[in-house]
mmCIF file as Biopython writes it, N, C-alpha, C and O atoms, coordinates in Angstrom:
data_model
#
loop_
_atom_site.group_PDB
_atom_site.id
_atom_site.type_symbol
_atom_site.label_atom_id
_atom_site.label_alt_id
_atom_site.label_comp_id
_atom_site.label_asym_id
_atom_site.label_entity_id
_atom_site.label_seq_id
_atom_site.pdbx_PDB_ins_code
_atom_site.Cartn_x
_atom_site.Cartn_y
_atom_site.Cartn_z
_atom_site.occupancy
_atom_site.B_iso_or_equiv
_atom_site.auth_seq_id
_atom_site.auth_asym_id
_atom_site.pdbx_PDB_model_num
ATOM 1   N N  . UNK A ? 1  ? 4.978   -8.711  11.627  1.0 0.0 1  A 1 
ATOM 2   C CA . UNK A ? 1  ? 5.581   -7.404  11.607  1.0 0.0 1  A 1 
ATOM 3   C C  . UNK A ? 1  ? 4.729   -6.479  10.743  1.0 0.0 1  A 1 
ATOM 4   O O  . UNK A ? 1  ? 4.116   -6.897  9.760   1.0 0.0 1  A 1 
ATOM 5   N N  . UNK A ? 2  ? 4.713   -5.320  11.107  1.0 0.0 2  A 1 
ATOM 6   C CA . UNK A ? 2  ? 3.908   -4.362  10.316  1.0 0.0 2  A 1 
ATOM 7   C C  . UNK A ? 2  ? 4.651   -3.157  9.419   1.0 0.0 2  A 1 
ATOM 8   O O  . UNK A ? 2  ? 5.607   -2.446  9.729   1.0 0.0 2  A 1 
ATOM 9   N N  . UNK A ? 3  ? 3.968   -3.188  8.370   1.0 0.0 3  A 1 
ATOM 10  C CA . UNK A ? 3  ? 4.889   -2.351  7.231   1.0 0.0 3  A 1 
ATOM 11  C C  . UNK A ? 3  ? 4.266   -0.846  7.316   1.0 0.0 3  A 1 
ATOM 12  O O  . UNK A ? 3  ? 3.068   -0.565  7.306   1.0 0.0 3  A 1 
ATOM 13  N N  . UNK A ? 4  ? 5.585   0.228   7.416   1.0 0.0 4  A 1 
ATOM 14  C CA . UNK A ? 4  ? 4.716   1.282   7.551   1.0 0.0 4  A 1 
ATOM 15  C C  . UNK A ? 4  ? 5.073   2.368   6.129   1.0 0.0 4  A 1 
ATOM 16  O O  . UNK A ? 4  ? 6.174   2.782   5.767   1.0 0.0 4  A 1 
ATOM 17  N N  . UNK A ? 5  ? 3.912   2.588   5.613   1.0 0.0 5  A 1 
ATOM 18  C CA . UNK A ? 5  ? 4.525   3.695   3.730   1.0 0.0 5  A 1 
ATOM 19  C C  . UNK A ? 5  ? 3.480   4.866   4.212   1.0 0.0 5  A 1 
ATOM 20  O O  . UNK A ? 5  ? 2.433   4.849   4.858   1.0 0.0 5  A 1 
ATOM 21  N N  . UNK A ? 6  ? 4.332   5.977   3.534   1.0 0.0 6  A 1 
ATOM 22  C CA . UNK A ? 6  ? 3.980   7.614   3.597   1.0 0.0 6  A 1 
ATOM 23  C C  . UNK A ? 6  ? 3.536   7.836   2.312   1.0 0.0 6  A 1 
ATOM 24  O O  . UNK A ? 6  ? 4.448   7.633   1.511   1.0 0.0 6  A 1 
ATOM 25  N N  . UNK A ? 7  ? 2.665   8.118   1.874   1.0 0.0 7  A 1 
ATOM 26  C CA . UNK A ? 7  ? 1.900   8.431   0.775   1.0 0.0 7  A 1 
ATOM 27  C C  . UNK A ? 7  ? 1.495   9.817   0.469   1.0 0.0 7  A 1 
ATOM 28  O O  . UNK A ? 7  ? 1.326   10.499  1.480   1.0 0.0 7  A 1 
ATOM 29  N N  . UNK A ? 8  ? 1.233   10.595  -0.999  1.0 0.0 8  A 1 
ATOM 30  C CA . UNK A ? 8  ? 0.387   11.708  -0.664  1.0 0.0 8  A 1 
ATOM 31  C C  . UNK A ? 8  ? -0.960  11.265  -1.110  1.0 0.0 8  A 1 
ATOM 32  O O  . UNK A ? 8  ? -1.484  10.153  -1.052  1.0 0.0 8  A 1 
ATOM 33  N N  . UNK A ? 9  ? -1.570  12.854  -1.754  1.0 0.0 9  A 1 
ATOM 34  C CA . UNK A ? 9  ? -2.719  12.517  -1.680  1.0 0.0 9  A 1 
ATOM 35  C C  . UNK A ? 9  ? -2.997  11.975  -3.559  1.0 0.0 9  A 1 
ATOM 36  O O  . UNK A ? 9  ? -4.107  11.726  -4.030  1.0 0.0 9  A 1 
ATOM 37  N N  . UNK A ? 10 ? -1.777  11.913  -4.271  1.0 0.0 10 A 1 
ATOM 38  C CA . UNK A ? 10 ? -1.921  12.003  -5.335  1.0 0.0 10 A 1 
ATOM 39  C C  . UNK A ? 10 ? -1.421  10.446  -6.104  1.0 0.0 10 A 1 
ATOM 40  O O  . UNK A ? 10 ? -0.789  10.279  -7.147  1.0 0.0 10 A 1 
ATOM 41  N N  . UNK A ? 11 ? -1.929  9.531   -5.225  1.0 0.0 11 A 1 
ATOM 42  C CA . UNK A ? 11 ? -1.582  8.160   -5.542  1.0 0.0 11 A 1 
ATOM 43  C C  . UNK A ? 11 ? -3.092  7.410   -4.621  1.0 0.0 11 A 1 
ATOM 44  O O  . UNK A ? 11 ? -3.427  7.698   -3.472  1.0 0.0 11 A 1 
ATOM 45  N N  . UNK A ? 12 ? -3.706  6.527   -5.451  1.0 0.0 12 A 1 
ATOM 46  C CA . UNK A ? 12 ? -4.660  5.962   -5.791  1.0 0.0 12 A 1 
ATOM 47  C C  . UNK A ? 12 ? -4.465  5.092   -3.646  1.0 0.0 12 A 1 
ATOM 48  O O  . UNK A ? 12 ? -3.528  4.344   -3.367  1.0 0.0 12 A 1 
ATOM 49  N N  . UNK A ? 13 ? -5.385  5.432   -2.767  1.0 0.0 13 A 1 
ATOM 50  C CA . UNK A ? 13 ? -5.004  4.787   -1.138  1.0 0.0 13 A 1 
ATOM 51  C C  . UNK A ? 13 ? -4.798  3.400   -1.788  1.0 0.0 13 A 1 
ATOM 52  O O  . UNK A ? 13 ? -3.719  2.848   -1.572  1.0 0.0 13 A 1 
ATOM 53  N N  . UNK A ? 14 ? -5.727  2.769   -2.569  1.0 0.0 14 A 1 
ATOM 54  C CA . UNK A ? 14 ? -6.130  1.372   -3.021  1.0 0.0 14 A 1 
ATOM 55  C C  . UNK A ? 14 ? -4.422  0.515   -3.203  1.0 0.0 14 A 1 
ATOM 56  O O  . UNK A ? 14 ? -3.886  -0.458  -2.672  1.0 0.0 14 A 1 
ATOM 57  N N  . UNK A ? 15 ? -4.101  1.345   -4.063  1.0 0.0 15 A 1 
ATOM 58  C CA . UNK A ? 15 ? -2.546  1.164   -4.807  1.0 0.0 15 A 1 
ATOM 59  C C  . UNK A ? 15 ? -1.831  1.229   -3.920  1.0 0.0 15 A 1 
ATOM 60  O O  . UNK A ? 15 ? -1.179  0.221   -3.649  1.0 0.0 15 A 1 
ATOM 61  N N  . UNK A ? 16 ? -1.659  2.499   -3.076  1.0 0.0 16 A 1 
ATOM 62  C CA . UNK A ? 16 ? -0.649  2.473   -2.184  1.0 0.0 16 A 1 
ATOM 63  C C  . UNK A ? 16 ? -0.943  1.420   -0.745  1.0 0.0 16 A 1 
ATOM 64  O O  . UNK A ? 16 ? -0.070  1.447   0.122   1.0 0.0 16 A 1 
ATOM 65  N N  . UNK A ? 17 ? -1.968  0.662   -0.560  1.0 0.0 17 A 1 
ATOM 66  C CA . UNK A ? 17 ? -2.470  -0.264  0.400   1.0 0.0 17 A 1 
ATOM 67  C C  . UNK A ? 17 ? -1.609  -1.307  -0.210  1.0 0.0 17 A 1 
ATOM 68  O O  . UNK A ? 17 ? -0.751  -1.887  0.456   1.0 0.0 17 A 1 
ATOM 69  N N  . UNK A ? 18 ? -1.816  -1.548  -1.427  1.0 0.0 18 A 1 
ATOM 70  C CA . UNK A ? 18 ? -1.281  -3.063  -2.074  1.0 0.0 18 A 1 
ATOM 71  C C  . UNK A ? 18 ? 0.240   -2.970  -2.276  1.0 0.0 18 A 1 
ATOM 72  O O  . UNK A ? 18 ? 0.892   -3.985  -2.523  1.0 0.0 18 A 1 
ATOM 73  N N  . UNK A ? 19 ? 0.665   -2.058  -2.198  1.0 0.0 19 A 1 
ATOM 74  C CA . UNK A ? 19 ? 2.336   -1.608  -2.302  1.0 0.0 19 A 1 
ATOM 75  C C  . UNK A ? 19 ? 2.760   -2.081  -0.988  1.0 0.0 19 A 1 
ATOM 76  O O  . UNK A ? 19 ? 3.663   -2.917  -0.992  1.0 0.0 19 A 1 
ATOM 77  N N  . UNK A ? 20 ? 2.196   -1.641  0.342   1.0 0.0 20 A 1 
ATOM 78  C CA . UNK A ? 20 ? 2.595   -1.855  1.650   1.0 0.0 20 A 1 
ATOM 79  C C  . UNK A ? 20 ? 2.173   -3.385  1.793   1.0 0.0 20 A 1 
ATOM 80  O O  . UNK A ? 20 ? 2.883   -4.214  2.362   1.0 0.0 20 A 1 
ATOM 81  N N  . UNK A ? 21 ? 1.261   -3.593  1.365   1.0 0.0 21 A 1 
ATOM 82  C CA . UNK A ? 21 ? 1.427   -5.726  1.635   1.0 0.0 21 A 1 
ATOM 83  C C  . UNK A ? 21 ? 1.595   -6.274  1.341   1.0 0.0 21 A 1 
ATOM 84  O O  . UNK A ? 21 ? 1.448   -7.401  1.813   1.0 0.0 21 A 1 
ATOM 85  N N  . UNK A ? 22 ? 2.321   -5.847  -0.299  1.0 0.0 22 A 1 
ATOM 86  C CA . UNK A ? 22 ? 3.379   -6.198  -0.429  1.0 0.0 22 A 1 
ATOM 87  C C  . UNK A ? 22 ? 4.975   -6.820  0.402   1.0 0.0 22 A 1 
ATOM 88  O O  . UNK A ? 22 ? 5.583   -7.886  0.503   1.0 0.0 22 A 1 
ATOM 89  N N  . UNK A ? 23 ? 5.141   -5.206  0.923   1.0 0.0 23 A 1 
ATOM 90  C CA . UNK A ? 23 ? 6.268   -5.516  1.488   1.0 0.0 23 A 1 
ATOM 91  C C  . UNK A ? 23 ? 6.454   -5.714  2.971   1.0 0.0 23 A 1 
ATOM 92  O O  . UNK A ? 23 ? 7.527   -5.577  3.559   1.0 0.0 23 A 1 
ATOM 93  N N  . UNK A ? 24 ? 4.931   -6.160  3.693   1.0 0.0 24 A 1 
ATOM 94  C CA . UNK A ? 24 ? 4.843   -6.303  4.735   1.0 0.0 24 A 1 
ATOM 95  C C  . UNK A ? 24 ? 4.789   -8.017  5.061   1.0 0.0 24 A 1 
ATOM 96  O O  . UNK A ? 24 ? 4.930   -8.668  4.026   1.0 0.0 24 A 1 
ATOM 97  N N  . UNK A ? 25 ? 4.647   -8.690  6.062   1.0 0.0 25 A 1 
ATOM 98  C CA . UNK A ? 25 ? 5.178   -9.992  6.158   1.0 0.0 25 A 1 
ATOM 99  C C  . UNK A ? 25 ? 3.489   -10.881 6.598   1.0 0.0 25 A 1 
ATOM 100 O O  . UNK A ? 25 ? 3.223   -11.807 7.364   1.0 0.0 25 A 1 
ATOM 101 N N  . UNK A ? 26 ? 2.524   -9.892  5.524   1.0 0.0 26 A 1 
ATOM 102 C CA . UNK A ? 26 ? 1.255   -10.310 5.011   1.0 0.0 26 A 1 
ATOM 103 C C  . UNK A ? 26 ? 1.079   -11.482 4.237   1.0 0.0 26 A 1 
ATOM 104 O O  . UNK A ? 26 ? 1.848   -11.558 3.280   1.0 0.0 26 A 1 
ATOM 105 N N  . UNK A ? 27 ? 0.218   -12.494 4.394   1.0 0.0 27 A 1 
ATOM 106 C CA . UNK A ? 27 ? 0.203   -13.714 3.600   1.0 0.0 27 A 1 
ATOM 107 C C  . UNK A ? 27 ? -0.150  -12.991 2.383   1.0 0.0 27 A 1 
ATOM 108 O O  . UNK A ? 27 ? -0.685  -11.883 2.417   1.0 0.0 27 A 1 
ATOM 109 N N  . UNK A ? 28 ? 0.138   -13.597 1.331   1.0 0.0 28 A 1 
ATOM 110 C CA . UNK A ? 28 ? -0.239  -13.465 -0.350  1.0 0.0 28 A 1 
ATOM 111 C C  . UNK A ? 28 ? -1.802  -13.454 -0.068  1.0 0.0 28 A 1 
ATOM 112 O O  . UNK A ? 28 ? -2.380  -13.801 -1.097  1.0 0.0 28 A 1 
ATOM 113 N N  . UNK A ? 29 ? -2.487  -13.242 0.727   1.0 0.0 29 A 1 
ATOM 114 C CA . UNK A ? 29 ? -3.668  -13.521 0.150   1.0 0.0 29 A 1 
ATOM 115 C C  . UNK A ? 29 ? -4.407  -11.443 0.442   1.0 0.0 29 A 1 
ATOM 116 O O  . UNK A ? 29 ? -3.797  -10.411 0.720   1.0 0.0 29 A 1 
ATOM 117 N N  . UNK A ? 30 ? -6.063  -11.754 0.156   1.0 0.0 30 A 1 
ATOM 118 C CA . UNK A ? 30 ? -5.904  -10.547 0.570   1.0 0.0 30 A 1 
ATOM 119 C C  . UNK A ? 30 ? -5.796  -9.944  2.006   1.0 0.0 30 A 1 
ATOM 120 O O  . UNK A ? 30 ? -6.126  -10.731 2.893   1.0 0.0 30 A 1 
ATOM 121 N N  . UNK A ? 31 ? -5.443  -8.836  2.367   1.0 0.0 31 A 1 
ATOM 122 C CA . UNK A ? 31 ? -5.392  -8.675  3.561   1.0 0.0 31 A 1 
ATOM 123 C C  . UNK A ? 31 ? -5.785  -7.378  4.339   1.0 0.0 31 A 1 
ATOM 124 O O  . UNK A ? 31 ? -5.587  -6.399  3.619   1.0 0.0 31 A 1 
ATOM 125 N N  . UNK A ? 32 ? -6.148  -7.131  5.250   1.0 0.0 32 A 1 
ATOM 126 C CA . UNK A ? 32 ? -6.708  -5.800  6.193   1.0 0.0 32 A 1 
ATOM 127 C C  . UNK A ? 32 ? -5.424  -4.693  6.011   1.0 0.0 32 A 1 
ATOM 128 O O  . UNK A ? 32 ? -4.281  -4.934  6.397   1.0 0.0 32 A 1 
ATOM 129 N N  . UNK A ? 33 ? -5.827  -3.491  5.375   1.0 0.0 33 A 1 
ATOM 130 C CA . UNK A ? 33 ? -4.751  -2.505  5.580   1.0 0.0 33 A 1 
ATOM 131 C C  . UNK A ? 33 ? -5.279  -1.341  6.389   1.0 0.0 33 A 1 
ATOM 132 O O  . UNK A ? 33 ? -6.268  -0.623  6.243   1.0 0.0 33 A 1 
ATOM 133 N N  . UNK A ? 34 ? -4.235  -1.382  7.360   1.0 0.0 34 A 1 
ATOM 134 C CA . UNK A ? 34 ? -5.337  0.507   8.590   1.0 0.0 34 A 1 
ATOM 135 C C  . UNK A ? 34 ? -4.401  1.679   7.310   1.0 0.0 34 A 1 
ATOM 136 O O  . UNK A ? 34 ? -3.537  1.412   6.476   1.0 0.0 34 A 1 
ATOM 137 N N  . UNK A ? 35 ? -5.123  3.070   7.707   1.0 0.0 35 A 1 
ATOM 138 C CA . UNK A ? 35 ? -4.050  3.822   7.063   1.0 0.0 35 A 1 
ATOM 139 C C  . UNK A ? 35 ? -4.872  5.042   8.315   1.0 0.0 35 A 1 
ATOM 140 O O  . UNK A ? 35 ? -5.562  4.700   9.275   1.0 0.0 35 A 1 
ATOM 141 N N  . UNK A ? 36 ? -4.512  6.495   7.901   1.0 0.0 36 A 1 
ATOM 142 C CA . UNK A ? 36 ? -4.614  7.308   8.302   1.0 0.0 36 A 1 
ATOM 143 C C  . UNK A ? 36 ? -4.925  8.167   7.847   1.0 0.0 36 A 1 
ATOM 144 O O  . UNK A ? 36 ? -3.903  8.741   7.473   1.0 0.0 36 A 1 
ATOM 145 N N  . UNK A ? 37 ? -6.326  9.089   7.418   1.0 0.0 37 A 1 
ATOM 146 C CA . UNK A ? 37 ? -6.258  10.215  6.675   1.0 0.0 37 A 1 
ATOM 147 C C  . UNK A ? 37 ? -6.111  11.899  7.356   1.0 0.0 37 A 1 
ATOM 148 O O  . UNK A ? 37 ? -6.921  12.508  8.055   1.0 0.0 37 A 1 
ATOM 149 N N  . UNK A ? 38 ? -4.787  12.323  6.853   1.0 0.0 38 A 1 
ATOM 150 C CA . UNK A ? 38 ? -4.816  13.450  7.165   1.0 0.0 38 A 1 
ATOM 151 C C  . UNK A ? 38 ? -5.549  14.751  6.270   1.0 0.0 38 A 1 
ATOM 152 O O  . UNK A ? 38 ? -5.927  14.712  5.099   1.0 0.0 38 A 1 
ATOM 153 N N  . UNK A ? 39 ? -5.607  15.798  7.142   1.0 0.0 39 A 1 
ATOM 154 C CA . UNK A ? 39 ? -5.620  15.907  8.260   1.0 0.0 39 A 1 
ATOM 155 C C  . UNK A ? 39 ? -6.438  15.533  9.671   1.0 0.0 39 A 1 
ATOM 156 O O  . UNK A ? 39 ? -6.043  15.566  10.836  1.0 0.0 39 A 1 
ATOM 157 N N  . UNK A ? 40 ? -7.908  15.115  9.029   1.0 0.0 40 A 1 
ATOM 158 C CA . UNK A ? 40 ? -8.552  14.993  9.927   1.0 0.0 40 A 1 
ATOM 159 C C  . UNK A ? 40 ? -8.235  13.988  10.571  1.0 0.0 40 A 1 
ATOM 160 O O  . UNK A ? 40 ? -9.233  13.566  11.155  1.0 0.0 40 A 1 
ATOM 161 N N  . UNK A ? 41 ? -7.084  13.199  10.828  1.0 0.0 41 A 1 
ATOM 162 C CA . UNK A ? 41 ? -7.114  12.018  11.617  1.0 0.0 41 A 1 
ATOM 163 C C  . UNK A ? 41 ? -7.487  10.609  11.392  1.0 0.0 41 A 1 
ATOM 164 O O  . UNK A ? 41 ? -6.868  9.617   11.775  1.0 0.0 41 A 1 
ATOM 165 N N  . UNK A ? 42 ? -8.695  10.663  10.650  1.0 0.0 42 A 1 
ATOM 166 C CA . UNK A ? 42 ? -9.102  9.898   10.915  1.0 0.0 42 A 1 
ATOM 167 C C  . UNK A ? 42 ? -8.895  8.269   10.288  1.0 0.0 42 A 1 
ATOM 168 O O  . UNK A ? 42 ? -8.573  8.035   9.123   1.0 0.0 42 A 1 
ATOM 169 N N  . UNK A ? 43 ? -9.054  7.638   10.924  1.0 0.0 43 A 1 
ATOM 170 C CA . UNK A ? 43 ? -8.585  5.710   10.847  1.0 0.0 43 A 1 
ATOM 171 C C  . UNK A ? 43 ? -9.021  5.326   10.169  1.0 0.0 43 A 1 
ATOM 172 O O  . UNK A ? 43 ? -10.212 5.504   10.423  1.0 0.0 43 A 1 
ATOM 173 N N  . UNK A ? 44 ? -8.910  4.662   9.034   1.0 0.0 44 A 1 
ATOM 174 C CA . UNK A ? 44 ? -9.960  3.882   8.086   1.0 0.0 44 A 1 
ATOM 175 C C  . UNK A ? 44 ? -9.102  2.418   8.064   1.0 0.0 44 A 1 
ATOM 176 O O  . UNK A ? 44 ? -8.054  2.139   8.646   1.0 0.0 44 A 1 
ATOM 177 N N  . UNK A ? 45 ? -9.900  1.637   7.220   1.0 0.0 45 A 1 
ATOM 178 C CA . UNK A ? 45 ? -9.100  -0.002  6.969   1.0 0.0 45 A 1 
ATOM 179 C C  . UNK A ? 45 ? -9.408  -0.086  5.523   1.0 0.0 45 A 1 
ATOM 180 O O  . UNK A ? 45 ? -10.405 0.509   5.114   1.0 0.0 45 A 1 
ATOM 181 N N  . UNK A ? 46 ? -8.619  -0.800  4.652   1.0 0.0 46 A 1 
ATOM 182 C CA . UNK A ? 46 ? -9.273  -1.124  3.617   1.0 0.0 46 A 1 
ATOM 183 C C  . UNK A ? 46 ? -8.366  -3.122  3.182   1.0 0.0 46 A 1 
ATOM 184 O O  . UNK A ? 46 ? -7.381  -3.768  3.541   1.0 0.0 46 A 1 
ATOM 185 N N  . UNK A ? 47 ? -9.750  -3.301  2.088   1.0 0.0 47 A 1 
ATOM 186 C CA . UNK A ? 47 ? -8.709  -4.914  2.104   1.0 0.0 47 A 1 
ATOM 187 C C  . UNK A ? 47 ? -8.115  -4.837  0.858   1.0 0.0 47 A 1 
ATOM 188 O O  . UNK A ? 47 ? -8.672  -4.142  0.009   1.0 0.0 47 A 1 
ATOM 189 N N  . UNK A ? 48 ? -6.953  -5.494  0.550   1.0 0.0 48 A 1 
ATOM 190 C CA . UNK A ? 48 ? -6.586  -5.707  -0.430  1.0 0.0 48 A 1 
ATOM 191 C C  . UNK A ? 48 ? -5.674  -6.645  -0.908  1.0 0.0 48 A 1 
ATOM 192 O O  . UNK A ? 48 ? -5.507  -7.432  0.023   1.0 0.0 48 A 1 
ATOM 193 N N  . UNK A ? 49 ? -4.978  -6.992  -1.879  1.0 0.0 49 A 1 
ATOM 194 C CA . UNK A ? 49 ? -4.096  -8.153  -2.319  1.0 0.0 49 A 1 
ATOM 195 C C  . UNK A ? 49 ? -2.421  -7.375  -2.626  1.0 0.0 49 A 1 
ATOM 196 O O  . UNK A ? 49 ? -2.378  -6.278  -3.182  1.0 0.0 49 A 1 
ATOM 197 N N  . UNK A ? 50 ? -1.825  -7.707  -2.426  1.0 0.0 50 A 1 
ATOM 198 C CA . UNK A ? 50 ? -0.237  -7.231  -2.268  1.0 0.0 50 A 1 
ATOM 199 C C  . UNK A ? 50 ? -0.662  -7.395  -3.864  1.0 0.0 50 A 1 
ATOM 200 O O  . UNK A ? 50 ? -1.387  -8.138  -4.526  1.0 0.0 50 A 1 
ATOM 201 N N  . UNK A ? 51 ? 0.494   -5.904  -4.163  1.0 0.0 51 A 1 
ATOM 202 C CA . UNK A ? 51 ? 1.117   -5.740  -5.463  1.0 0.0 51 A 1 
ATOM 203 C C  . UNK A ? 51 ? 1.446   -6.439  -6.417  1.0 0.0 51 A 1 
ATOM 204 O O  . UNK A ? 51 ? 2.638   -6.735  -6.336  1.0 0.0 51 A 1 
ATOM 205 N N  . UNK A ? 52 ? 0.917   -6.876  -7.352  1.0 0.0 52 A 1 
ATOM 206 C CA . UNK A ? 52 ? 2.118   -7.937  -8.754  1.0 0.0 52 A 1 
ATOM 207 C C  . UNK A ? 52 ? 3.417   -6.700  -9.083  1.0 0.0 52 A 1 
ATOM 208 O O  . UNK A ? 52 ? 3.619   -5.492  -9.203  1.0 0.0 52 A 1 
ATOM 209 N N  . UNK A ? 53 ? 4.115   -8.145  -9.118  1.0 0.0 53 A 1 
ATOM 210 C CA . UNK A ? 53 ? 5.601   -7.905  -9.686  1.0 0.0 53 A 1 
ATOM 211 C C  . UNK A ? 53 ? 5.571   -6.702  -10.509 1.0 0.0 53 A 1 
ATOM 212 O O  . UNK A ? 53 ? 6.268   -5.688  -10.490 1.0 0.0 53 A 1 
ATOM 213 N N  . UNK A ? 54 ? 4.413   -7.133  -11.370 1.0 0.0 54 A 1 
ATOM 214 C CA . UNK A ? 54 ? 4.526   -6.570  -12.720 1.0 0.0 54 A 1 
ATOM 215 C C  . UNK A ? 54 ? 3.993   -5.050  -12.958 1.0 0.0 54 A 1 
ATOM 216 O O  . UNK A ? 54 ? 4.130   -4.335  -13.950 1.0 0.0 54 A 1 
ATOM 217 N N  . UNK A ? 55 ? 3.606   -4.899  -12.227 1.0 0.0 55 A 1 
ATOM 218 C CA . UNK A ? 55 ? 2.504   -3.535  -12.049 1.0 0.0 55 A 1 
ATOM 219 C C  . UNK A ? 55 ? 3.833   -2.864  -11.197 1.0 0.0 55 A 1 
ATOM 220 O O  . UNK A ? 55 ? 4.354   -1.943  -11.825 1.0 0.0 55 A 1 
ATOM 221 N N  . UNK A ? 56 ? 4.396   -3.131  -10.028 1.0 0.0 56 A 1 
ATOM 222 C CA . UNK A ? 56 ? 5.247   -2.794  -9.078  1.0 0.0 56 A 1 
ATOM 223 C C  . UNK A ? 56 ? 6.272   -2.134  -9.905  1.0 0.0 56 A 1 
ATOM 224 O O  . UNK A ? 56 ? 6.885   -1.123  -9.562  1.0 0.0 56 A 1 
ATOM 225 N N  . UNK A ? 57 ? 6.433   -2.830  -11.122 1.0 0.0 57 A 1 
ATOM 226 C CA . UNK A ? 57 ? 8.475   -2.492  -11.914 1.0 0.0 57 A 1 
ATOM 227 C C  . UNK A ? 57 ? 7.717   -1.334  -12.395 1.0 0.0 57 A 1 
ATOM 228 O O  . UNK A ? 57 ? 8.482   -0.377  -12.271 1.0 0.0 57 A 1 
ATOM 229 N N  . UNK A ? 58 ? 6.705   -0.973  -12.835 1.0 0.0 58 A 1 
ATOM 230 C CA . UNK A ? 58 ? 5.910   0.406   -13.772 1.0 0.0 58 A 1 
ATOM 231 C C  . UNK A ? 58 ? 5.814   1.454   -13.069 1.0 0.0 58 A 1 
ATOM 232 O O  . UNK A ? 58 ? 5.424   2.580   -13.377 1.0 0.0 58 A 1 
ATOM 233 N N  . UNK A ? 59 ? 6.276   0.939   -11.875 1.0 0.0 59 A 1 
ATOM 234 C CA . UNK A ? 59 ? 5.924   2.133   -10.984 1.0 0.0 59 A 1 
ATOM 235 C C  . UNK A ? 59 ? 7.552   2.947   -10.087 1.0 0.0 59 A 1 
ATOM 236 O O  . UNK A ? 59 ? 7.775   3.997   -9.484  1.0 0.0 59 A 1 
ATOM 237 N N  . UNK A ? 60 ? 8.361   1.702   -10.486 1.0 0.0 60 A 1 
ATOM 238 C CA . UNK A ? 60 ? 9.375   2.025   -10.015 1.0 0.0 60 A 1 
ATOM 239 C C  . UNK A ? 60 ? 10.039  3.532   -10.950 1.0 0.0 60 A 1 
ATOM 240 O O  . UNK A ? 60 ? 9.626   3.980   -12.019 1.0 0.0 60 A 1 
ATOM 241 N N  . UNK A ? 61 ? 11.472  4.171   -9.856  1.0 0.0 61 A 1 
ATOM 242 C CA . UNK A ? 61 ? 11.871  5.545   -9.674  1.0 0.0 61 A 1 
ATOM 243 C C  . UNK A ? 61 ? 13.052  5.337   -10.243 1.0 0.0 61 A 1 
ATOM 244 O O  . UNK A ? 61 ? 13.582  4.664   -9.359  1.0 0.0 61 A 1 
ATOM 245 N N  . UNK A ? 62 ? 14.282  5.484   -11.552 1.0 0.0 62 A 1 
ATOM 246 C CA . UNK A ? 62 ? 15.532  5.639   -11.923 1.0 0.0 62 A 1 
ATOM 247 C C  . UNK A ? 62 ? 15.197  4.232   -12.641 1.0 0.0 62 A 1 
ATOM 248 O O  . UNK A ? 62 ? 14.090  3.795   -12.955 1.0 0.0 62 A 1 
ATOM 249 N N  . UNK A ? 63 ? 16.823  3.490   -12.857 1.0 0.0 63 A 1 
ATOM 250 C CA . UNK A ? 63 ? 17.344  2.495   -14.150 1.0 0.0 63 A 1 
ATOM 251 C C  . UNK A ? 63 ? 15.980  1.850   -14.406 1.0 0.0 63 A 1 
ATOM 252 O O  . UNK A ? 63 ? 15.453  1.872   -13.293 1.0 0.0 63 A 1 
ATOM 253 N N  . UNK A ? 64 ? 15.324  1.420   -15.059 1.0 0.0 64 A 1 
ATOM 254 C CA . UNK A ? 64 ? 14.724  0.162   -15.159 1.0 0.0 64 A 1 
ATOM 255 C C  . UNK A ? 64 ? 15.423  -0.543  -16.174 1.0 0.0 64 A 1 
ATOM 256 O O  . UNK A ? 64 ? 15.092  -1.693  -16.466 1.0 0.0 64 A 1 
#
């Protein structure tokens, strides 16, 4: 299954790649992420390793 996240331009693609394979049903290891750069369209891939726990809670929005 494929995980799909909306990003702007003001979060690191790298970071927001490892956030989505995270929560996509990607093996733990590293893995191929497509994304999309707007506006021009255009397709890129990049590789990376799903999110740690630990980095993930620092980033979280309300209670911690």
């Amino acid at each position: 299954m494929k995980a799909l996240s909306l990003f702007s331009g003001g979060l690191d693609s790298c970071l927001a790649a490892s956030i989505t394979a995270r929560y996509s049903d990607a093996p733990h290891a590293r893995t191929k992420v497509e994304y999309l750069r707007l506006p021009q369209k255009e397709k890129r891939y990049i590789e990376v390793t799903p999110v740690e726990d630990e980095k993930l809670e620092t980033l979280r929005i309300g209670d911690k």
